[in-house]
N, C-alpha and C positions, 0 to 999 in steps of 0.2 A: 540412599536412604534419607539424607539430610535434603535434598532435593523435595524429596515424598513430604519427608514431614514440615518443609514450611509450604507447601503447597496446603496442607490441612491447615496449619497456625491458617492460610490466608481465607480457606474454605468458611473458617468457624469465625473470622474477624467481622461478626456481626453481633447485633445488639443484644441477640437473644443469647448470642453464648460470650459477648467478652463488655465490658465494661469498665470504665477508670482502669485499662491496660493491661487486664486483669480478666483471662477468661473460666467461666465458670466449671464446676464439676462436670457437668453434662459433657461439657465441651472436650475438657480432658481423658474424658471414658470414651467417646467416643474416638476423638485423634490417635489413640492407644489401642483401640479393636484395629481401625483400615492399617493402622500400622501394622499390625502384628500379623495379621490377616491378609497384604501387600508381601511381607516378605519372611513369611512363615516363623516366628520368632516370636518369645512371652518375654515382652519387657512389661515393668512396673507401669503405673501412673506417673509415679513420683524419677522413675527412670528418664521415661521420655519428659518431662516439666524439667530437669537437669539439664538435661540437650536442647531444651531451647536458652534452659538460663546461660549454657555456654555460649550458644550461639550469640543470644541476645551485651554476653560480657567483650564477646571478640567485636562485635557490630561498633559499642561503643571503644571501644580502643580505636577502631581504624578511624571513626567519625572525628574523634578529639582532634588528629593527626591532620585531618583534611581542616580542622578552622584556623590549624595553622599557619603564619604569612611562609607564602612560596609553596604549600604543598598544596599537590593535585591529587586527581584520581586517571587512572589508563585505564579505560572502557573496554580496551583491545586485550587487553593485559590481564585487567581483571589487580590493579596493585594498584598500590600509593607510588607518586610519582615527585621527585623532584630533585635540584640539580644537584652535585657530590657535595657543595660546598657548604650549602642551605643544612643536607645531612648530619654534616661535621659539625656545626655551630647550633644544631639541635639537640646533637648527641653532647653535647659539651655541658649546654646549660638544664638536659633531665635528663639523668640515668636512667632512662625508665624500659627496662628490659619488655614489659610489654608492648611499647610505642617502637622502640628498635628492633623486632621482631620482623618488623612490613616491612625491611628497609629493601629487600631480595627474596618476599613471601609475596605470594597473592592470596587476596578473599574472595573467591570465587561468586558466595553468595552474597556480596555487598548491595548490589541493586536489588535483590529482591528481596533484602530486609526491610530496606526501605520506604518501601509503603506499611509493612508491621510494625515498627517503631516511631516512623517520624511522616507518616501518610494517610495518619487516621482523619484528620480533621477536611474538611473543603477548604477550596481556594478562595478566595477573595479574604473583605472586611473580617469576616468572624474567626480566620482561621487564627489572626497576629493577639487575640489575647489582650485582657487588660490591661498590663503594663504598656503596650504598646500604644494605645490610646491618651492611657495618663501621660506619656510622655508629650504625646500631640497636645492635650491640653496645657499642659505647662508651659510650651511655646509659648502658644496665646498669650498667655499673661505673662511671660517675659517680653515680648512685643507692645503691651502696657507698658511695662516701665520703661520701653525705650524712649515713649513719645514726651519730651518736653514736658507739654500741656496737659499729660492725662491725668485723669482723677486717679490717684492712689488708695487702694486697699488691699488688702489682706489678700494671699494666694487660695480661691476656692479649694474644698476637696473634693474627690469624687465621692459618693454614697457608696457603701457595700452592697452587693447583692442583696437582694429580699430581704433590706431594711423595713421593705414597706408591706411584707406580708406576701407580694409576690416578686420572682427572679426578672427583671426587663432585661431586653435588649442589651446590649452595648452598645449597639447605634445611637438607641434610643437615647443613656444616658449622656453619651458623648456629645452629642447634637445639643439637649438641654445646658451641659455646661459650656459646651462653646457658643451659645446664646448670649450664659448670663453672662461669660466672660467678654463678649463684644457689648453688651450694653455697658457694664463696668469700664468697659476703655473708652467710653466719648466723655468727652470735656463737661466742663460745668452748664458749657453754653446750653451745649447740644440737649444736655439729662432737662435742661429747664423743658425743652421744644419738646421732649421727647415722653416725660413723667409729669406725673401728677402735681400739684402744688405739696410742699414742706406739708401746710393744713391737712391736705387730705390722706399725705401720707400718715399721718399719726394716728387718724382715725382707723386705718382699716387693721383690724382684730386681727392677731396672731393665728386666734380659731381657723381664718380662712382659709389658711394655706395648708392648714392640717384638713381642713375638708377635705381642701382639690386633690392633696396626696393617697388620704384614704378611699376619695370617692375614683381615684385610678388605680388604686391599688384592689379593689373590688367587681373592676369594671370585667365583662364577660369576656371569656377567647373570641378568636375571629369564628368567624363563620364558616363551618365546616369542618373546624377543629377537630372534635369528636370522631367522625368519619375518616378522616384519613388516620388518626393514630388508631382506631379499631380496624383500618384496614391492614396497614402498616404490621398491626401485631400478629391478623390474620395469616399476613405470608411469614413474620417470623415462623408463628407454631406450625406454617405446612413445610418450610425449610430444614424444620427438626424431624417431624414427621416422617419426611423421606426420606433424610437418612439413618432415624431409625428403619426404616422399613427397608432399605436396603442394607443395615447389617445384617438384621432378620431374613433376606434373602439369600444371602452370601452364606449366614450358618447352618439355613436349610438347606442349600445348594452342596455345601460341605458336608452335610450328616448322609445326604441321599447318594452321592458318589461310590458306587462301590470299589473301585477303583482308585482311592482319593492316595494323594503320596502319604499322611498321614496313617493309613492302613499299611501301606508297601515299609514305611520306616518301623515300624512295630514288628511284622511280619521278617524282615530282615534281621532285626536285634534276636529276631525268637531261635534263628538255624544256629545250629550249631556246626562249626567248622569254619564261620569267616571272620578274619582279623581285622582288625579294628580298621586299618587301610581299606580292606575289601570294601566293608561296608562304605565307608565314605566317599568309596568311587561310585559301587552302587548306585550312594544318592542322585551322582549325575546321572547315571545310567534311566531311572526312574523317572525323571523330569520328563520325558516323552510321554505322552499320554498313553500308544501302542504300546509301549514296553509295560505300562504298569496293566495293564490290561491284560499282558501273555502270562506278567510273574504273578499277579493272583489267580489265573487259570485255572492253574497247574492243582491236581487234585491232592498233592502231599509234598510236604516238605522237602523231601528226596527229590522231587523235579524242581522245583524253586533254586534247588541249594546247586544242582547241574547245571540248571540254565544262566543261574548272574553268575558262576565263577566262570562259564563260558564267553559271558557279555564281558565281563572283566578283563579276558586274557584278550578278545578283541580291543579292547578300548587301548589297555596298554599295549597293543601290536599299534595301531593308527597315531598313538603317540610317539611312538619309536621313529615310525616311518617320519 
């Protein structure tokens, strides 16, 4: 069952039902019907949103564990792996009964949490995040002050997001500040060969540069923009669509069954004569499609109530044996 249902978390890990990590109502109504309807069972919404938060609380306990120095993961094993001793001098400095838990447990589902919590993003540049970048810039201008001869100033900052009315890149801004921070690092010499005179610097208006900003901050998307994000939404709303349309098939499939286990379970609770045991074997008994076929047959009660304590006493004769 836990299988099942991060198979749906991965089904619904798109734009149209999850977001900021965070999947939508739709998303949850629907993960909660294939479930329930997978393995004949009424859990809540808020039921199953519980059993991923467990899941999602065990995932980070084991994770913490692995950025520890010396611990691994056993792919084969499915557990945190590492040597007695690394154990002992872990356990020493955190009690931490959740972390000591994996010492002789496996997480069976670790890998395939893994792209649900920590495998949303793509690879490359965009995936490592601004921080990541401001560090790279910082270099730079610690590479300034290494050199002797450089011109000394102030450490730049990076701009926030949609300072300027719209969100850029990161490449983008990273690239502009590792410019201005390479022109900042040549010598006096080089700024002469390279800038404008003292003179002409004073002249040019402050206004300018608030132009170039606002006249990029206004400037149109790429071309074709439009079209791929209208296509893009197009396969979201057909992605939703079929699986509405396949629960809608599945409860019409269920309503029209005359035969359905649902009917055989009602019909069962209805005789009178079978012990609470009977019945529960029953239920196996009915999992055969044939079988639920012969016990709603049966024109009255009286044969229904003959024929499953007969199935009965076979089932437990084949169990004996």
């Amino acid at each position: 069952m836990k299988l099942f249902l991060i198979q749906l978390l991965k089904d619904h890990d798109v734009p149209s039902f999850r977001n900021q990590n965070a999947w939508s109502k739709e998303a949850w109504t629907s993960i909660t019907s294939q479930l329930n309807n997978k393995f004949v069972v009424s859990f809540t919404v808020n039921q199953v949103k519980q059993k991923e938060q467990d899941l999602k609380k065990i995932y980070r306990s084991v994770k913490d564990l692995l950025v520890e120095s010396g611990f691994g993961w056993d792919s084969v094993r499915m557990m945190v792996d590492t040597p007695a001793d690394i154990w002992a001098t872990f356990a020493a400095r955190k009690n931490s009964k959740d972390a000591l838990q994996w010492r002789d447990k496996s997480f069976p589902y670790y890998d395939k949490l893994v792209p649900l919590y920590d495998g949303r993003h793509a690879e490359g540049r965009t995936r490592r995040g601004m921080d990541y970048y401001a560090s790279r810039t910082n270099n730079v201008v610690i590479s300034v002050d290494e050199q002797p001869d450089a011109y000394q100033s102030p450490s730049p900052t990076l701009q926030g997001a949609g300072e300027y009315g719209m969100h850029f890149s990161i490449e983008e801004e990273t690239e502009d500040f590792i410019a201005d921070a390479a022109q900042r690092s040549s010598t006096p010499f080089q700024q002469m060969k390279s800038t404008p005179s003292s003179a002409q610097a004073c002249t040019e208006k402050p206004s300018s540069r608030r132009a170039k900003k606002q006249k990029r901050s206004t400037a149109e998307p790429p071309e074709g923009f439009h079209e791929r994000y209208l296509k893009l939404k197009q396969e979201e709303i057909d992605r939703f669509a079929a699986i509405k349309e396949k629960k809608a098939s599945i409860e019409e499939k269920k309503a029209e069954d005359p035969y359905s286990i649902n009917k055989c379970i009602i019909t069962l609770e209805g005789l009178d004569g079978l012990q609470v045991s009977d019945i529960l074997l029953a239920s196996d008994i009915i999992q055969a499609k044939d079988h639920r076929e012969v016990f709603l047959s049966f024109s009255s009660d009286e044969l229904r109530l003959a024929w499953i304590k007969r199935e009965i006493t076979r089932s437990n004769t084949n169990y004996q044996c």
